[in-house]
TIMAR-380724 format. One record per residue: x, y, z of N, C-alpha, C in turn. Coordinates in steps of 0.001 Angstrom, whole numbers, plus 500000, padded with zeros to 6 digits. Example, Ala and Ser with C-alpha at 12.3 -4.5 7.8 and 13.67 -1.06 7.14 Angstrom:
<rs>
513190494310507800512300495500507800513200496700507800512850497750507080513670498940507140512900500030507870
</rs>
This chain:
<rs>
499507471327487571499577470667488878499240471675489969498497471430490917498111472379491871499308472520493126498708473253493681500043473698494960499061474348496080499843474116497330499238474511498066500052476100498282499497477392499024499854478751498894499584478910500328500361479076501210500655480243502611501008481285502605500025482457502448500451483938503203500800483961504491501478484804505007501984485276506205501740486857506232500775487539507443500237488688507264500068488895508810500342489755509540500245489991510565498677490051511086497855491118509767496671491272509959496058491376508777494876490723508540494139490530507295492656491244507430492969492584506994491816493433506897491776494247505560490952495430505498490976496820504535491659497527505170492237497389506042492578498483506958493550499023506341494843498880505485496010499373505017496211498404503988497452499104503295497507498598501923498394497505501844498997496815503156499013495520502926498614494659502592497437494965504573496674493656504956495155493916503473495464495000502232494598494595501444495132493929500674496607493890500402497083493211499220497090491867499050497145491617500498496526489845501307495399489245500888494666489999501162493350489674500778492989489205499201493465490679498516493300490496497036493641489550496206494725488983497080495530487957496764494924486273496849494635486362497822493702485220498274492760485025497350491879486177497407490387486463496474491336485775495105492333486145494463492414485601493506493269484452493030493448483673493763494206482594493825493216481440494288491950481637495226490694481124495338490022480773494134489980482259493233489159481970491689489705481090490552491128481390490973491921480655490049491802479047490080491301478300491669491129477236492098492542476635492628493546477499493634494579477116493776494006477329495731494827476184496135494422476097497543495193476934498482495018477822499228495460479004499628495292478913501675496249479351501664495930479547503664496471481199504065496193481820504903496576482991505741496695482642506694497827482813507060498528482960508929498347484635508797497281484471510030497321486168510702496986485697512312497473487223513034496676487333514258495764487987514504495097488835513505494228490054513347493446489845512139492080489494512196491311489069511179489771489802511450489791490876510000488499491345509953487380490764510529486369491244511285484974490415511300484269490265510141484503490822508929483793491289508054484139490537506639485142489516506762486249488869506544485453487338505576485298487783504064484582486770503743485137484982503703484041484433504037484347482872504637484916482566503440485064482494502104485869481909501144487474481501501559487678483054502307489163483304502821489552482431503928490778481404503741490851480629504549491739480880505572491629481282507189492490481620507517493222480720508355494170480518509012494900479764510233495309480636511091494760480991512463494945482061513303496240481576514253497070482033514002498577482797514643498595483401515658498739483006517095498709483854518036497451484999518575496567484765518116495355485394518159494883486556519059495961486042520681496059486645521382496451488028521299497120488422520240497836489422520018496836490463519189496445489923519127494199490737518632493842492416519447494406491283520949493811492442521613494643493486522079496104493324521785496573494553521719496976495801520346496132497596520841496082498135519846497029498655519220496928498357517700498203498829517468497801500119516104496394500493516639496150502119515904496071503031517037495770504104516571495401505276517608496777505795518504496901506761519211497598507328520129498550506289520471498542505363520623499594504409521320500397503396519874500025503255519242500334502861518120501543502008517756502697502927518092503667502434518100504210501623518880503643501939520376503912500779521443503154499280521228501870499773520568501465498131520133501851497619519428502675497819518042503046497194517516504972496852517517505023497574518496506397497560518905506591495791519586505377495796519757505130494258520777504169493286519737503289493352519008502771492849518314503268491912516977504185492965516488505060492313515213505812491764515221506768491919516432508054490763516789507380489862517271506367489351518041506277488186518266505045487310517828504361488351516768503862487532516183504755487091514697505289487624514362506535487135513484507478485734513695507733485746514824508220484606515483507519483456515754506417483593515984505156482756516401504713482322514513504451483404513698504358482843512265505397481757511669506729482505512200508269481636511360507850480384512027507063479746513276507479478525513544506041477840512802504852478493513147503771478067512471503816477467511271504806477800510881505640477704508602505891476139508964506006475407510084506559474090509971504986472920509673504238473509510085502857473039509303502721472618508259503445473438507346503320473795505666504464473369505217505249472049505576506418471910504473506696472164503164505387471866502220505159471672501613504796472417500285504380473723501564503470474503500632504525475670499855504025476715499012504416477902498311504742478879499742505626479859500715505220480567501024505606482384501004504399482655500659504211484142500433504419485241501783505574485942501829505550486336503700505224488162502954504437488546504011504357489940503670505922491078504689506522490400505014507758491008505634507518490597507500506251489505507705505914489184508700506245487514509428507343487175508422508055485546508725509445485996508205510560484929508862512000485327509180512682484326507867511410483594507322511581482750506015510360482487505307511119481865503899509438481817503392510120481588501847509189481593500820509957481548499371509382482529498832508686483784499210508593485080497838508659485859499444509232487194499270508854488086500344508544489513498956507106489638499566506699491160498909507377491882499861507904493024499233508715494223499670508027495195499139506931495714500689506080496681500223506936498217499989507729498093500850508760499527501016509616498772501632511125499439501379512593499865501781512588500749503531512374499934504165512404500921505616513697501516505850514928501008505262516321501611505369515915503462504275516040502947503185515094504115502357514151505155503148513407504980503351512529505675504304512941506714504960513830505463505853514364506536506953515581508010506476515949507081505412516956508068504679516447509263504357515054509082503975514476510066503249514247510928504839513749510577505787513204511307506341514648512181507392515724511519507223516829512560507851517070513582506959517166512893505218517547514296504809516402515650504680515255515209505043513856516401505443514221517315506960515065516437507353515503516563508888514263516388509775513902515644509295512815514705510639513573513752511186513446513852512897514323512722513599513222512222514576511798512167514165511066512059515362510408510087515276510677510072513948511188508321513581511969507607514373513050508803515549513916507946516746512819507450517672511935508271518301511215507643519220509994506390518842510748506183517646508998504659517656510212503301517432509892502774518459510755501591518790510727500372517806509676500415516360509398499828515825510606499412514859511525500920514510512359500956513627513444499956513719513512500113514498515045498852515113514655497461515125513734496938515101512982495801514859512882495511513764512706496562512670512369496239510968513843496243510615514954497447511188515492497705510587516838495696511094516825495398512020517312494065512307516633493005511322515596492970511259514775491512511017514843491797508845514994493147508558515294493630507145516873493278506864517358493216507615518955492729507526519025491219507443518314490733508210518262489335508555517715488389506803516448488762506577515224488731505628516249488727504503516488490404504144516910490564502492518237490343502318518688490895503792520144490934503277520769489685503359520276489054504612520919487446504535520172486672503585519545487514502540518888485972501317518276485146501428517272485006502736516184484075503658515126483810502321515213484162501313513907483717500311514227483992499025513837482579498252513732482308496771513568483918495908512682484579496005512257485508495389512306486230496375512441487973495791511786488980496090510906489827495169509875490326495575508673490956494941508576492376494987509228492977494286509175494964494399508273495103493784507419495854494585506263496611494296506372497642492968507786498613492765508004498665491498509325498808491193509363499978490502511250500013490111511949500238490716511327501212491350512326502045492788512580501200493582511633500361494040512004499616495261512879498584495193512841498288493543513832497057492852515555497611493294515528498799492555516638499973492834517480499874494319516332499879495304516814500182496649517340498873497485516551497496496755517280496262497005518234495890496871518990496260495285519840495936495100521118496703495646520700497959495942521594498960496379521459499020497951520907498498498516521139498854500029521257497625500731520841496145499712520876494744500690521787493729499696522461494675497995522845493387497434521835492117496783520820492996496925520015491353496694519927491427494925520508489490494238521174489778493123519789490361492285520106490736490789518553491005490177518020489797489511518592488865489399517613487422489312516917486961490036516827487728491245516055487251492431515072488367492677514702489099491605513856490409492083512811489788491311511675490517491195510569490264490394509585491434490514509681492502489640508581493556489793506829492998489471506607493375490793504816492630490469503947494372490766503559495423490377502938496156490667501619495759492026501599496372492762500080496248493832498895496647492477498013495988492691496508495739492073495649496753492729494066496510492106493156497712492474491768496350491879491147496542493024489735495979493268488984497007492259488747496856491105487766497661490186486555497515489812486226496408491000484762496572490655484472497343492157484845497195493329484872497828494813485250499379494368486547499889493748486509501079494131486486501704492321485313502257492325485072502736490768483389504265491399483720505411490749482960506244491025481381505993491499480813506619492708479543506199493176479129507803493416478107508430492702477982510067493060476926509764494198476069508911494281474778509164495399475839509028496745477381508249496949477733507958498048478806509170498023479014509433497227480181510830496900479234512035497477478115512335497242476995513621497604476657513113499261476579512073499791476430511488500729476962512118501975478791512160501243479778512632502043479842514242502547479641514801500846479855515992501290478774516712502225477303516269502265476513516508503198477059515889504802477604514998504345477828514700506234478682515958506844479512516465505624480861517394506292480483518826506057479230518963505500478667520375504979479582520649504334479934520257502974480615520774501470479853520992500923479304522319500169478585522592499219478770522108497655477550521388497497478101520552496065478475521326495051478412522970494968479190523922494050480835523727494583480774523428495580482946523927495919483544522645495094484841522753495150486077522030494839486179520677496391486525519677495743487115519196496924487922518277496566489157518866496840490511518026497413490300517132498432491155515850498042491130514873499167491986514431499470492942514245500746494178513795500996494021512395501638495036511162501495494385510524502717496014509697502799496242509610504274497615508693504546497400508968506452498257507806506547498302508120508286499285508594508794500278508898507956501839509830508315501544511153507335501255512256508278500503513426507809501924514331507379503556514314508335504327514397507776504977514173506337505456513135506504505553512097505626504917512359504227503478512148504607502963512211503401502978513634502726503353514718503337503288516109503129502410517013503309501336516364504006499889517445504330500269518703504391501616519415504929501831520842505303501768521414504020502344520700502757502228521312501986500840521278500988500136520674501264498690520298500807498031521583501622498063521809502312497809522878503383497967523990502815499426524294502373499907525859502105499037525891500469498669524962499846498229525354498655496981525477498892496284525115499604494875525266500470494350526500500300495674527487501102495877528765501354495482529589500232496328529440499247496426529975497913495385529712496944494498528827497268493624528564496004491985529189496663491149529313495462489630530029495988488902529256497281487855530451497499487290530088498110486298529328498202486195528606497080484927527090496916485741526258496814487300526096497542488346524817497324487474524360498526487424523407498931487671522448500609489115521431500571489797520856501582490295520226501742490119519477502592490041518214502273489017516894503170490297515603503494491097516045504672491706514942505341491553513686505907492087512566505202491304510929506251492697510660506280492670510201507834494298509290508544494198509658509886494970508730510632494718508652512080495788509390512490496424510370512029497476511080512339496504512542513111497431513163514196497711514540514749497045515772514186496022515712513970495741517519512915496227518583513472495924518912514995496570519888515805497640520481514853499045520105514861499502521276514255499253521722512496498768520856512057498328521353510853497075522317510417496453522879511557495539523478511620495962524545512043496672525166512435497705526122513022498564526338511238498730525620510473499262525647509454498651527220508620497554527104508151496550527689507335496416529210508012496510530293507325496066531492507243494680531909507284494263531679506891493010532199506117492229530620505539492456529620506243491115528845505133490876527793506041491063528089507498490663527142508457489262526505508542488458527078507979486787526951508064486621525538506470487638525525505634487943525281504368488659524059504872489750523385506092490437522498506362489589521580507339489389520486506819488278519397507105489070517934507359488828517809508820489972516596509168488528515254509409488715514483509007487866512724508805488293511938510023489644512048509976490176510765511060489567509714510189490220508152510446490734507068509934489330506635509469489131506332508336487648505701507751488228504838507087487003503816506564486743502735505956486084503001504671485393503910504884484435504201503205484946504577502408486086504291501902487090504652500880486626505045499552485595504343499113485303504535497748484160505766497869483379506065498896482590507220498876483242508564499235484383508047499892485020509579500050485588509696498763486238509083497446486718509538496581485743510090495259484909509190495784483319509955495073482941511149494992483465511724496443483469513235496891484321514445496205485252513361495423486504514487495247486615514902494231486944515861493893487456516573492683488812516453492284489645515970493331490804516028492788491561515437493972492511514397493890493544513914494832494496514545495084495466514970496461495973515305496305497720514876497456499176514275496758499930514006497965501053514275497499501574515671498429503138515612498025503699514920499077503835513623498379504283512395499709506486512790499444507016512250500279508470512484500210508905511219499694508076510194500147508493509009499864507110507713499917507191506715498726506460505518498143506767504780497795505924503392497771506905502384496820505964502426495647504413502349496134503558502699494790502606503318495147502053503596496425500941504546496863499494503791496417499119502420496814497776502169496774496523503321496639496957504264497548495455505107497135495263506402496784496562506374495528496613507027494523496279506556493030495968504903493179495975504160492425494156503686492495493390503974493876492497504110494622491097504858493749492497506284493909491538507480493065491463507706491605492572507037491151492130506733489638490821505857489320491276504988490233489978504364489366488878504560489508488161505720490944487228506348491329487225507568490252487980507668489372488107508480487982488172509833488770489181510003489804489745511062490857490722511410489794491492512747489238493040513125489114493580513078490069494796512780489729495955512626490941496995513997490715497410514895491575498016515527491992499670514970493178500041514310492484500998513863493372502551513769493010503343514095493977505212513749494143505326512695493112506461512531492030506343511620491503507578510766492157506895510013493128507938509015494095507632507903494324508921507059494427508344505689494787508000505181492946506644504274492938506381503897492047504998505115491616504852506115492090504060506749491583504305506997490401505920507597489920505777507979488751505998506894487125505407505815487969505596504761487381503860504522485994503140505571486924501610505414486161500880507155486166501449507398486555501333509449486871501879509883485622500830510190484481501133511162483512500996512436483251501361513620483341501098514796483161499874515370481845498874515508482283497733516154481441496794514541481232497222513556481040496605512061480832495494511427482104496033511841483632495868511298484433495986512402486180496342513076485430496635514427486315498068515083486206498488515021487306500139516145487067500850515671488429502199515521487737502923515634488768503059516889489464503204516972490822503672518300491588505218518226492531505629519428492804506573519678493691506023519425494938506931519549496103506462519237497203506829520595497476505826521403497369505569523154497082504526523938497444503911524009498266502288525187498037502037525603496866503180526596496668502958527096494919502690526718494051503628525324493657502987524983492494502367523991492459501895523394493517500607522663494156499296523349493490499471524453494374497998525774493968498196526266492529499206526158492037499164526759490589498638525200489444498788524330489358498950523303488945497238522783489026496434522646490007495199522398491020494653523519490515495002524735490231493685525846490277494057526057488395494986526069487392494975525387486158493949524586485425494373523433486974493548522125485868491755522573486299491569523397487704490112523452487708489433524455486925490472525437485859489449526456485329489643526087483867489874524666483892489738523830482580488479522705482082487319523137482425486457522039482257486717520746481577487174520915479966487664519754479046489037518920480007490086519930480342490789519561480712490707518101481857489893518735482673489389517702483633488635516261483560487710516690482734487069515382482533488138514398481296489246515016480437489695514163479958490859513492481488490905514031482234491764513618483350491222512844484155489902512598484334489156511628484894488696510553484236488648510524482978488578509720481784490268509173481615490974509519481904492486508723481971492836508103483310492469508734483989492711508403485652492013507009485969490893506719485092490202504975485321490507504387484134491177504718482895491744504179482228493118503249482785493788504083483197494692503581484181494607502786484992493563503035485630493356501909486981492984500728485973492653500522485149491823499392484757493419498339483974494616499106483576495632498213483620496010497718484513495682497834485879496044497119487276495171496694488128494189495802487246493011495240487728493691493429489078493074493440489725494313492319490543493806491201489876492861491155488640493365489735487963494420489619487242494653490583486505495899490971485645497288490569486672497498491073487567498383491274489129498779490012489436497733489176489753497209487994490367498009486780489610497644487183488073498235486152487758499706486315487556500629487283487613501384487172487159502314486708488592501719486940489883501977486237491098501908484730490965500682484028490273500415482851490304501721481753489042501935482885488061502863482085487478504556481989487860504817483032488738505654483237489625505921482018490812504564481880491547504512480314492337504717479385491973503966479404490520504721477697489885505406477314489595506652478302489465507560478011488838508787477348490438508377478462491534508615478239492468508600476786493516507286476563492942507002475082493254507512473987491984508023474151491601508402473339490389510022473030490847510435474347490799511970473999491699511873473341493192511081473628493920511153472799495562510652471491494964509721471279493883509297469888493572510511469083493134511642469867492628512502469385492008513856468774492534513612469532493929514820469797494889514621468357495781513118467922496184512442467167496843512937465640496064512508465796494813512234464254494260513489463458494638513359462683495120514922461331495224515499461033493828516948460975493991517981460832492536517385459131492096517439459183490956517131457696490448517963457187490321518252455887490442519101454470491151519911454326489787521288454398489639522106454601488305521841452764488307521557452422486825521369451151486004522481450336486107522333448787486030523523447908486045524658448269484803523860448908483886524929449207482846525398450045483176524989451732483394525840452935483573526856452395485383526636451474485925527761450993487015528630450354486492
</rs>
């Protein structure tokens, strides 16, 4: 029996590993032949017509919520287009709905990350600079409201950890969890060398060096300083090639000796040609729920070098797929300059690294979302139907 499917997404682009998980989602719930809608206020131009959207406040388009101001736009953007979505939901009595943490109800909420978590993580680093973005108090209310008051049929953890942090920080029971891993577009992001050689000529990398590639927009957070200090420590044909709309200034001040070697991108779109470029991924992140584009560079048959956090260490094998690291310079650079004076070593690590990706293809993903809905719609179908009229005999 078919069903109708409402996402709820603030913004439906490539831009982040939400508004892609939206998408992917769509794309495959379209193929499947299940009838699908997106409530957004922010919709790619680039945005294929298959994808059906219903525009939400639209108005809210034009305020930015990247770059330098960031936090003030979306300090204003997400609360009320959230509010403006929760009422839009009265459209859709009917339907399945899927909220990405951007409606105040709904029947599955994906729980991309634990923002209570987060923040935890980032006091005990002793970062307090998370006080000044006004955003927090908004997630951290409307996350109380959402998980903890039980506003939806299901919840969807991205993986174990995040399953972990539900039950432990909102109570939410574990019959109501459902681990769905985030997916990977494998035919979009899979190795391209003419667009990989492409890159390193735009940035003058000599196609003899090494190149590390970092990419996140919380340069903290994600640990660049320490991506940095191993920078330091490793030869001089390493490069390190930064993409995210974060601050370089003080991380450039970081480096001793390999400033000419530290190569900042700012925020791109060509995702799959910069990993083309790389020799090796690299994030001692503090905190994940699964790290989309670590999952990115596998299947661009990149090794991953990364924290095993969040759901990273959920697909991060040591010698299979790359190595876990400390959130260390040292053994960042010891670990990274190992695996590069290992020829065999490597290519069996790039040969596992798209092995991997190819178990989290988003048809695989997709469906296990889609049998998740039906069952969903089977109970509201069930809840709906009128009691049948007890017989002259059973009266």
């Amino acid at each position: 029996m078919n069903f109708e499917i409402v996402q709820v997404v603030q913004e439906i682009s490539n831009a982040g590993g939400v508004e892609t998980v939206a998408i992917e989602l769509a794309r495959v719930f379209g193929r499947n032949g299940l009838s699908n809608i997106v409530l957004a206020s922010t919709v790619a131009e680039n945005l294929e017509q298959s994808i059906r959207v219903e525009p939400v406040a639209p108005w809210l388009a034009r305020i930015p919520t990247r770059g330098l101001f960031r936090h003030i736009g979306r300090a204003i953007v997400v609360p009320l287009f959230t509010l403006a979505a929760t009422r839009a939901l009265a459209r859709h009595p009917d339907a399945v709905i899927i909220s990405h943490g951007d409606s105040l109800k709904g029947d599955v909420l994906i729980v991309h990350a634990v923002n209570a978590q987060s923040l935890a993580e980032k006091r005990a680093a002793g970062s307090w600079r998370w006080l000044l973005n006004p955003m927090h108090l908004w997630v951290s209310l409307r996350d109380r409201f959402m998980i903890g008051g039980l506003r939806y049929r299901a919840f969807v953890a991205v993986s174990e950890r995040v399953t972990a942090e539900l039950q432990r920080i909102y109570r939410v029971p574990p019959s109501r969890i459902h681990v769905i891993s985030n997916g990977i577009d494998l035919d979009r992001f899979r190795r391209d060398e003419t667009r990989g050689q492409a890159i390193r000529r735009e940035f003058g990398i000599p196609e003899s060096a090494r190149l590390l590639l970092f990419v996140g927009h919380e340069f903290h957070r994600k640990g660049l300083a320490h991506a940095v200090g191993a920078l330091d420590r490793l030869g001089d044909d390493v490069r390190l090639l930064v993409v995210g709309s974060d601050n370089p200034a003080p991380y450039r001040k970081l480096t001793r000796k390999a400033q000419d070697r530290l190569i900042f991108a700012g925020p791109r779109s060509d995702m799959t040609a910069l990993y083309s470029a790389a020799d090796a991924f690299v994030l001692p992140t503090s905190y994940e729920t699964f790290s989309l584009v670590c999952m990115e560079a596998m299947a661009c048959s990149v090794p991953v070098f990364a924290t095993p956090v969040g759901g990273i260490e959920d697909y991060l094998r040591d010698g299979v797929n790359g190595f876990r690291i400390l959130a260390d310079a040292d053994d960042i650079a010891a670990k990274i300059a190992a695996a590069f004076a290992d020829p065999a070593l490597m290519q069996q690590l790039r040969d596992g690294a798209r092995a991997t990706a190819q178990a989290y293809g988003w048809d695989q993903v997709g469906l296990q979302y889609i049998e998740l809905l039906r069952q969903i719609d089977a109970e509201k179908r069930a809840v709906r139907r009128p009691a049948l009229p007890l017989s002259a005999e059973a009266s």
